[in-house]
N, C-alpha and C positions, 0 to 999 in steps of 0.2 A: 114296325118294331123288329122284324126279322133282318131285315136288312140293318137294323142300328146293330143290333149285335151278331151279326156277322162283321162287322166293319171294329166291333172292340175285341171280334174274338182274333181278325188278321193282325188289327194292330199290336194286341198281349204277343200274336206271334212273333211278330216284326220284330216288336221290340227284344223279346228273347233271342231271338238272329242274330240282333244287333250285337247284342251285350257278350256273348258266348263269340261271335266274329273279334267282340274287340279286345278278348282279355290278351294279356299279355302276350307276345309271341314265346315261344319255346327260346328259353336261353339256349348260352352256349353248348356245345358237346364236351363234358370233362371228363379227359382221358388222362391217365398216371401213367407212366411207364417207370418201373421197378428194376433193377438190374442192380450190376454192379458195374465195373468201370470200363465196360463198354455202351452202357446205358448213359451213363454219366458224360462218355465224352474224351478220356483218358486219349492223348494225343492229336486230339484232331480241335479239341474244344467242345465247350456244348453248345454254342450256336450251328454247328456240324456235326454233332450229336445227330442219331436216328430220332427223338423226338421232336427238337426243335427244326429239323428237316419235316418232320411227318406233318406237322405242326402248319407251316408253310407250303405244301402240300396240299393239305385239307383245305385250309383258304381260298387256293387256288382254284380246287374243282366249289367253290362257292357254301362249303359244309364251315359253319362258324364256330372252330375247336380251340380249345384250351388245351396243349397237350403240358402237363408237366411232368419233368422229370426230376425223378425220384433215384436213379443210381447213386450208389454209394461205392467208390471205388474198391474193392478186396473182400467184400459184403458176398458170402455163402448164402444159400435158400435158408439154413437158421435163420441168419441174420434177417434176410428179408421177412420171412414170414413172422419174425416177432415184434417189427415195426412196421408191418403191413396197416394195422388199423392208424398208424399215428402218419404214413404216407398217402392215404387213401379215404381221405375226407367227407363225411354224408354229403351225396351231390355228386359224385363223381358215374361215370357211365359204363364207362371202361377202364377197364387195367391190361396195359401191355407187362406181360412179366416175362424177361427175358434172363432166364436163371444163370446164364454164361455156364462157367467150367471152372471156377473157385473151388468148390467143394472136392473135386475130382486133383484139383492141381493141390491142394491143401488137407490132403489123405481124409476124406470121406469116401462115404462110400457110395455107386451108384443106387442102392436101394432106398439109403436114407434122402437121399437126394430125388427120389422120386416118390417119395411116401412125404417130404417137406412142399415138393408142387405139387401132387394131390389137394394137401390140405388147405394150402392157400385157394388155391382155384375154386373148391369145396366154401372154402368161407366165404369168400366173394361173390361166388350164387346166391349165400344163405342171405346175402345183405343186397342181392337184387342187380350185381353190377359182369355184366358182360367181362369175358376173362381172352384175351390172346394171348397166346404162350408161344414167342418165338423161338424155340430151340430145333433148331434142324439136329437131323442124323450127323450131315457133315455140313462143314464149311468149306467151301471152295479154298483156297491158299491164297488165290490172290485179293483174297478182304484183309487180309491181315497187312499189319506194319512190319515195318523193322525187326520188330519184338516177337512176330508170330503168335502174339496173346490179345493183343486189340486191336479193330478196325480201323480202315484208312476210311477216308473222308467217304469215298467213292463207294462202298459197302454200306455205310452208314447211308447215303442216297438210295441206294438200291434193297435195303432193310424198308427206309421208310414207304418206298414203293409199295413192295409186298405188303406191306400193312394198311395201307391207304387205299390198296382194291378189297380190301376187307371190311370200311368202316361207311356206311351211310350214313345221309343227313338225318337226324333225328327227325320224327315222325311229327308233320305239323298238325296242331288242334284243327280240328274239321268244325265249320259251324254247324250250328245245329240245327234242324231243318225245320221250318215252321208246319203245324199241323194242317193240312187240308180243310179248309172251311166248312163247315158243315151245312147240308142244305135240310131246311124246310121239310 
């Protein structure tokens, strides 16, 4: 009799093993990237955009990313943070938010401009979703175009870089371990 249920209590475990080994794998990784028209692509395209590069990227080292981008070309942190929720989809993982220099070139001010990413980044915690905020201190000269306002292709490449040593594969379901049979 001891032996029968020891033999039903490995198999209830087994099979919980099973079932828990076989649920669904972890989707995608979806990530949004926010900006404005150097998020977007402005001169280079958006398939040369730093998302759809990052995007491509990700793939590569084997991490299965969805990156969308979300730039709006002349789009300030207002603008972004009051279509954040309507950019930024339940499901998503990450948010790249790359604020650019709108605000600064379109007379705001640096304070409100950093009191509008605070708050963004703040909400996006509140809703559970990991925040990069790419704004360096400086930009090199030679990412920029013609225009000295948006990236060349080759910046865009070397953006997505920096961000892709930044982003792991999401964390896969571990089975679950069966209890130790109990003896007698």
């Amino acid at each position: 009799m001891a032996l029968v249920l020891r033999t039903v209590a490995l198999a209830v475990a087994l099979a919980v093993a099973f079932c828990a080994a076989s649920a669904l794998p972890a989707g995608a990784l979806n990530i949004v990237a926010i900006g404005a028209s150097n998020t977007s692509g402005t001169g280079v395209g958006a398939q040369s955009a730093y998302p759809a590069v990052l995007q491509a990227m990700l793939r590569k080292k084997g991490i299965d990313a969805k990156v969308t981008n979300a730039g709006v070309p002349g789009d300030v942190t207002a603008g972004m943070k009051s279509r954040l929720d309507a950019a930024v989809p339940k499901g998503t993982d990450i948010v790249i938010l790359q604020p650019g220099a709108n605000d600064l070139r379109f007379f705001g001010t640096k304070e409100a401009r950093a009191a509008n990413i605070a708050a963004m980044v703040q909400h996006l915690h509140a809703r559970g979703i990991r925040v990069i905020v790419y704004d360096p201190a400086t930009i090199p000269a030679d990412f920029y175009q013609w225009d000295h306002i948006h990236f060349n292709a080759a910046a865009h490449a070397k953006i997505a870089a920096t961000l892709a040593a930044q982003i792991a594969p999401p964390a896969k379901p571990q089975p679950a371990t069966a209890p130790a049979p109990t003896q007698p």
